[in-house]
Backbone as CSV, one residue per row, in Angstrom:
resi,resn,N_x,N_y,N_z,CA_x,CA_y,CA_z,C_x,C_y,C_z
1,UNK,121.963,107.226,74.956,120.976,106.551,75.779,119.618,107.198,75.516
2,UNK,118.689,106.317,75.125,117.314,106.763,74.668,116.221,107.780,76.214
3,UNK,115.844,108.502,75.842,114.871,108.951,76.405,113.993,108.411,77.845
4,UNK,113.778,107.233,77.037,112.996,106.284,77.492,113.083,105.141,78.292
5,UNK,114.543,105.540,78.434,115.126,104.517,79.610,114.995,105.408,80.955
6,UNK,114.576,106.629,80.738,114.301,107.009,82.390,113.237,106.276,83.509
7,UNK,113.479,105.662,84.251,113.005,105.590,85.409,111.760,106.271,85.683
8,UNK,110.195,105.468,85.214,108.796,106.225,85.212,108.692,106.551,86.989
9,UNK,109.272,105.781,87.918,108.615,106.193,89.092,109.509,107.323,89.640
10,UNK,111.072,107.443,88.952,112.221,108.384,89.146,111.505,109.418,89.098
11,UNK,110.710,109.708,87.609,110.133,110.651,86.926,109.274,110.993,87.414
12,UNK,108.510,110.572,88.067,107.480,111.319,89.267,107.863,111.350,90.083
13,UNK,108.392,111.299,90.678,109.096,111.456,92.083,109.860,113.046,92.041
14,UNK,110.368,112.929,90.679,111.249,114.377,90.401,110.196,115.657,90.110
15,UNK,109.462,114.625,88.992,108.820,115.679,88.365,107.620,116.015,89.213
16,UNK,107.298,115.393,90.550,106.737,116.322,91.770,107.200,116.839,92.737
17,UNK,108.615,116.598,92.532,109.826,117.301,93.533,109.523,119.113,93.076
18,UNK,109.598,119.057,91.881,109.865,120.076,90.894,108.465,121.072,91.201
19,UNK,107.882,120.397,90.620,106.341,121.288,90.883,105.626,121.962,92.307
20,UNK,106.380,120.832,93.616,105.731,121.374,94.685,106.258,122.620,94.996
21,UNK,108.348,122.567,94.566,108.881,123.643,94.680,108.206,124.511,93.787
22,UNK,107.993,124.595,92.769,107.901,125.536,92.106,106.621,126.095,92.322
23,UNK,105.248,125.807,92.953,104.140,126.091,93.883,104.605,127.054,94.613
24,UNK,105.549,126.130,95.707,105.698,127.365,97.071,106.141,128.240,96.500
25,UNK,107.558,128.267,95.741,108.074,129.633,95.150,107.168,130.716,94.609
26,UNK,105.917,130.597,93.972,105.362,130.576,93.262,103.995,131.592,94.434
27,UNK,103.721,130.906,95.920,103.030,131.350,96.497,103.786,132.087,97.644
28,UNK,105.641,132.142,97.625,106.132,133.211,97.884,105.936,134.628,97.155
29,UNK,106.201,134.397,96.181,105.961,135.462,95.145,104.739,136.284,95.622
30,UNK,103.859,135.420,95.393,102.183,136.444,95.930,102.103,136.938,97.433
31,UNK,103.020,136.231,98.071,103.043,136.760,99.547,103.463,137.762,99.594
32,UNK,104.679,138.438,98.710,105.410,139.333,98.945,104.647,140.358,98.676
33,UNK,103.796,140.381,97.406,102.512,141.263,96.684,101.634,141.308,97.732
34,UNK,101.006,140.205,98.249,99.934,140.541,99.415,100.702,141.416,100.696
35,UNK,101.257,141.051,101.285,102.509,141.635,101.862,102.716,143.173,101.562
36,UNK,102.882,143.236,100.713,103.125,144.985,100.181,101.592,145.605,100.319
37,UNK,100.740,144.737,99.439,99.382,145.274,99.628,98.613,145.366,100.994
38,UNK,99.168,144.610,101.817,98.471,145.066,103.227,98.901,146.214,104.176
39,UNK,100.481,146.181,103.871,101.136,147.251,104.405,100.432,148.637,103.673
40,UNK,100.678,148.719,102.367,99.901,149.546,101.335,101.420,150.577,101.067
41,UNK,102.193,149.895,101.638,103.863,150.087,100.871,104.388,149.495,99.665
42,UNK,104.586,150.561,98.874,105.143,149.882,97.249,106.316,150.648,96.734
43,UNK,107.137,149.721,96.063,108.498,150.107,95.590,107.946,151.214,94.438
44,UNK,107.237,151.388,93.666,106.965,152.004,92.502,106.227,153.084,93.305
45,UNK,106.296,153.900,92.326,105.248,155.348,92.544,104.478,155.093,92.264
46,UNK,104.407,154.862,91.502,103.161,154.571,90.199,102.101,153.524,90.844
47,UNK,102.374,152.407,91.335,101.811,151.285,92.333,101.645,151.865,93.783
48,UNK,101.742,153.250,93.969,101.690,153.822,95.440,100.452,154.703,95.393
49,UNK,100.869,155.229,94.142,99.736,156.165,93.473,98.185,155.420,93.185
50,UNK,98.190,154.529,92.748,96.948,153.310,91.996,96.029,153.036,93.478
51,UNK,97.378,152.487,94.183,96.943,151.844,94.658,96.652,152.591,96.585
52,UNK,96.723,153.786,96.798,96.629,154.512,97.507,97.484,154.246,98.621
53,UNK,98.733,154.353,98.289,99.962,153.833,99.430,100.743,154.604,99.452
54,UNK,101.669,154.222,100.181,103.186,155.068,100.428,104.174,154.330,99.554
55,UNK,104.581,155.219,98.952,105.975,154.888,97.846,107.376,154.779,99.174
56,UNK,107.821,153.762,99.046,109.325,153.158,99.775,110.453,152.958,99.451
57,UNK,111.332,152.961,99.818,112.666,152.312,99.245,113.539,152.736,100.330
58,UNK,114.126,151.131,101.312,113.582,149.644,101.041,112.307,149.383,101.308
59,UNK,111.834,148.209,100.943,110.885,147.609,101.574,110.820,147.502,103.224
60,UNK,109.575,147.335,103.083,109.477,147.197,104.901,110.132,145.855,104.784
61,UNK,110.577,145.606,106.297,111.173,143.995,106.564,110.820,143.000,106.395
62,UNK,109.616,143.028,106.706,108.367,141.585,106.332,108.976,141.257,105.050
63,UNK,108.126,142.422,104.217,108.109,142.450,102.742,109.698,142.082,102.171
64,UNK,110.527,142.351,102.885,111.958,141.847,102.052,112.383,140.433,102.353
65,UNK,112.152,140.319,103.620,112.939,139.005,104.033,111.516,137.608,103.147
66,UNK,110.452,138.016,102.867,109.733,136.961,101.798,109.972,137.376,100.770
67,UNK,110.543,138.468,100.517,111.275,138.499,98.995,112.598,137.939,99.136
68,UNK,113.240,137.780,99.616,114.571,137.268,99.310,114.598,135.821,99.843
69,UNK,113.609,135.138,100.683,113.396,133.953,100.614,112.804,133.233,99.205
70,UNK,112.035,134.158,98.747,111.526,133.760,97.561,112.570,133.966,96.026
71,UNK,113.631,134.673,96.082,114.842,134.798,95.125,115.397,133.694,95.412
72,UNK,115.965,133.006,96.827,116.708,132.087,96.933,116.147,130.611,96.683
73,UNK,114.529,130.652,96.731,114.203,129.613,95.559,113.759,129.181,94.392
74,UNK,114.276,130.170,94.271,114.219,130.605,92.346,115.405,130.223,91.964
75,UNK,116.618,130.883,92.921,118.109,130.315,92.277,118.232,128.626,92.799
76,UNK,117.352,128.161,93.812,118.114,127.005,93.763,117.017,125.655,92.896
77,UNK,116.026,126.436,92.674,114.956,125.545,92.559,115.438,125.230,90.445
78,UNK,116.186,126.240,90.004,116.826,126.142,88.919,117.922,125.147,88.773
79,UNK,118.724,125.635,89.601,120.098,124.588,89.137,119.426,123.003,89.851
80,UNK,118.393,122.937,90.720,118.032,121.476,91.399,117.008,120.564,89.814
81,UNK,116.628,121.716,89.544,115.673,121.288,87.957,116.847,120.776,86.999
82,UNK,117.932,121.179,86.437,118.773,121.128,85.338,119.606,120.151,85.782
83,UNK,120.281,119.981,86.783,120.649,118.709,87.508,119.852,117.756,87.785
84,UNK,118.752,118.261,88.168,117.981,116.702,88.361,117.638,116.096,86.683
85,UNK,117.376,117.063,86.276,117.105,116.384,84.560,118.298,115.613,83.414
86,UNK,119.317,116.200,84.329,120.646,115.638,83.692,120.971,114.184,84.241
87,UNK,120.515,114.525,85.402,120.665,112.853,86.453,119.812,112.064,85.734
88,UNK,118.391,112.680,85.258,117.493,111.583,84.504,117.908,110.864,83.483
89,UNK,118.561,111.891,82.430,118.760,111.583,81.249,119.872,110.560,81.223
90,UNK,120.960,110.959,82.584,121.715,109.950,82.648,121.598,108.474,83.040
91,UNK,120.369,108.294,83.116,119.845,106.944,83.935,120.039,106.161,85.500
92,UNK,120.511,107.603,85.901,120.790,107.830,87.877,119.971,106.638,88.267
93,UNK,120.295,106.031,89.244,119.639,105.106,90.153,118.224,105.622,90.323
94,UNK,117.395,105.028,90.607,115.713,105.667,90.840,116.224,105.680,92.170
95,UNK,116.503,104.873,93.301,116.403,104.722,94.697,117.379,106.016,95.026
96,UNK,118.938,106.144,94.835,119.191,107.119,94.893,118.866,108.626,94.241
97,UNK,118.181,108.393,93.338,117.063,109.839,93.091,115.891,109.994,93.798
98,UNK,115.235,109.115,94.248,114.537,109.393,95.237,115.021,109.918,96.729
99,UNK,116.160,109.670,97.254,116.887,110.332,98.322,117.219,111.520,97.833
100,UNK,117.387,111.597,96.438,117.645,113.620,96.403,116.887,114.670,96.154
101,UNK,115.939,113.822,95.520,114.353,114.600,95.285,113.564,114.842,96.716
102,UNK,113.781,113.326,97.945,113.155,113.848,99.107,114.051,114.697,99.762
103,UNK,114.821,114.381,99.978,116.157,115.417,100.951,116.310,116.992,100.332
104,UNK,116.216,117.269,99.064,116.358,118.573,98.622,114.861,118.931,98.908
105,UNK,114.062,118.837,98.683,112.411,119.082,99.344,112.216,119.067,100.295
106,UNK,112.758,118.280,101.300,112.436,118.841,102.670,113.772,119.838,103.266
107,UNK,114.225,119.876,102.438,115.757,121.089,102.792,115.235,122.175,102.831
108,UNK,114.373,122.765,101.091,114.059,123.641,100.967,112.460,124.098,101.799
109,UNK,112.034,123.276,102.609,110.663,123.699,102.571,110.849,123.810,104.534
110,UNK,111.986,123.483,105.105,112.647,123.855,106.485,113.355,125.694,106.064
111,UNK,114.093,125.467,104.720,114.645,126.670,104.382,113.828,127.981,104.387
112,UNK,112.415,127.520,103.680,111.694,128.954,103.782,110.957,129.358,105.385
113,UNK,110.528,127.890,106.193,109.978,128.319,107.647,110.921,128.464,108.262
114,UNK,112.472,128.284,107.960,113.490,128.892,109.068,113.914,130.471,108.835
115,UNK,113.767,131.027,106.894,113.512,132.210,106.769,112.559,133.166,106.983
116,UNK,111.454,132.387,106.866,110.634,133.503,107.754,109.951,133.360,108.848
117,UNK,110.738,132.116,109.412,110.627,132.433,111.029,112.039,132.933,112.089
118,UNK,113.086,133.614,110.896,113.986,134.316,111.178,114.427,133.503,112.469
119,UNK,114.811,131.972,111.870,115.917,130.854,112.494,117.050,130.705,111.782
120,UNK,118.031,131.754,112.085,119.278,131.433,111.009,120.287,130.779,111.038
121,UNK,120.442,129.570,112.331,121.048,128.194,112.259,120.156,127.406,111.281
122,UNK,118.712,126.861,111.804,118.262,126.037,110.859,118.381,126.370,109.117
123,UNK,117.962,127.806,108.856,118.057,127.709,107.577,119.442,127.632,106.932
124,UNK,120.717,128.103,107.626,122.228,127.865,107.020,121.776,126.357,107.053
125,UNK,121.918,125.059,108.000,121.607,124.116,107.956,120.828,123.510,106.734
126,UNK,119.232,123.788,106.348,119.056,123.699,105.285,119.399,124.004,104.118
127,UNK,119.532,125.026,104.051,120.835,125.719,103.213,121.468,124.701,102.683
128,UNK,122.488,124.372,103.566,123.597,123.429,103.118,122.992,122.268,102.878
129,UNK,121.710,121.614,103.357,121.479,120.192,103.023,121.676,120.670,101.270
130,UNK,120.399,121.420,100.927,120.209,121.644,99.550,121.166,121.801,98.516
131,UNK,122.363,122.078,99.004,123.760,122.288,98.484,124.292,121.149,98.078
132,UNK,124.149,120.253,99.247,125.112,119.131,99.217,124.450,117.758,98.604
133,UNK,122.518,118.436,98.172,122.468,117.236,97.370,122.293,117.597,95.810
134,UNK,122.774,118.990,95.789,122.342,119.412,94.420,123.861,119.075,93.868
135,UNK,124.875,119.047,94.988,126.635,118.597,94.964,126.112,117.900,94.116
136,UNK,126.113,116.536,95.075,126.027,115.149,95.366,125.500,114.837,93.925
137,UNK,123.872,115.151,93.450,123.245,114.727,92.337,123.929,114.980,91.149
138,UNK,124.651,116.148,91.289,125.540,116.844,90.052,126.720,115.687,89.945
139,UNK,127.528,115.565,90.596,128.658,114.513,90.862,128.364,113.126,90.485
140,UNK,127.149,113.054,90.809,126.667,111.673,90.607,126.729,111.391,88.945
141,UNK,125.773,112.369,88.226,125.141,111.894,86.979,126.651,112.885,86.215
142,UNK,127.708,113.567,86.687,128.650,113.233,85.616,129.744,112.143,85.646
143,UNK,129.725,111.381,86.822,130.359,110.059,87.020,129.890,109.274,85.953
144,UNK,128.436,108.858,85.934,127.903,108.316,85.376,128.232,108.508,83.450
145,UNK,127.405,109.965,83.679,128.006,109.842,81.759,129.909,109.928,81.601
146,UNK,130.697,109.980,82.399,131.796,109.812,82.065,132.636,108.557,82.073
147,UNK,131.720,107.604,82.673,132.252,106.845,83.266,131.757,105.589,82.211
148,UNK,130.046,106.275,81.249,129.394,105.563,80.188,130.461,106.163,78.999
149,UNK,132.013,107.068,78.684,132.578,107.345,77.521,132.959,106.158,77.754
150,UNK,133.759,105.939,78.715,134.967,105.514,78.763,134.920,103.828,79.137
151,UNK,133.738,103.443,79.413,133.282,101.907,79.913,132.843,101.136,79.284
């Protein structure tokens, strides 16, 4: 199946699914740095030393719990990219890619204000939305190419 049979409005829809995540992730990251830099707590010596701080280990709490919000959308914002691109290539419904591109985006973007507003029903909750459409999208587009061997 050519390239070019993807779905142009699928393709924006994804391919700004993709980017907004990869923004926030992106302005987690610097939070965690600003974060360290205001405290003037740093994992390195060397960055304690520079930068006239106290060398740590762990991080203060702030500083970890936006670091590990920010790891967990790195791991999911990956496998939601490689699945969603596999769904493309497979020629996935646009209407049902648009329900997984919005539903995994607003999963993840409840996920980071329920992590660092240290709500840990809502974010298991989001959590799992993001799970079950990265399932769902995965399931979907190998139905599809298996279903294009054999049909």
């Amino acid at each position: 199946m050519p390239i070019s049979s993807i779905d142009p409005a699928l393709f924006a829809v994804f391919g700004l699914s993709v980017i907004i995540l990869s923004l926030k992730a992106l302005f987690l990251g610097a939070a965690t740095a600003a974060t360290r830099g205001k405290l003037k707590s740093f994992l390195n010596a060397e960055d304690a030393a520079w930068l006239s701080g106290a060398h740590v280990d762990p991080d203060p709490e702030v500083v970890a719990r936006i670091g590990r919000s920010h790891r967990n959308d790195l791991e999911n914002l990956l496998l939601f990219a490689v699945c969603g691109l596999i769904y493309l290539l497979a020629n996935g419904s646009a209407l049902v890619g648009f329900f997984y591109c919005g539903a995994f985006l607003v999963a993840r973007a409840f996920h980071t204000f329920a992590y660092l507003g240290r709500r840990p029903m809502l974010r298991r909750n989001a959590y799992t939305l993001g799970f079950l459409v990265i399932l769902a999208m995965s399931a979907h587009a190998g139905w599809i190419i298996v279903s294009g061997l054999f049909g």
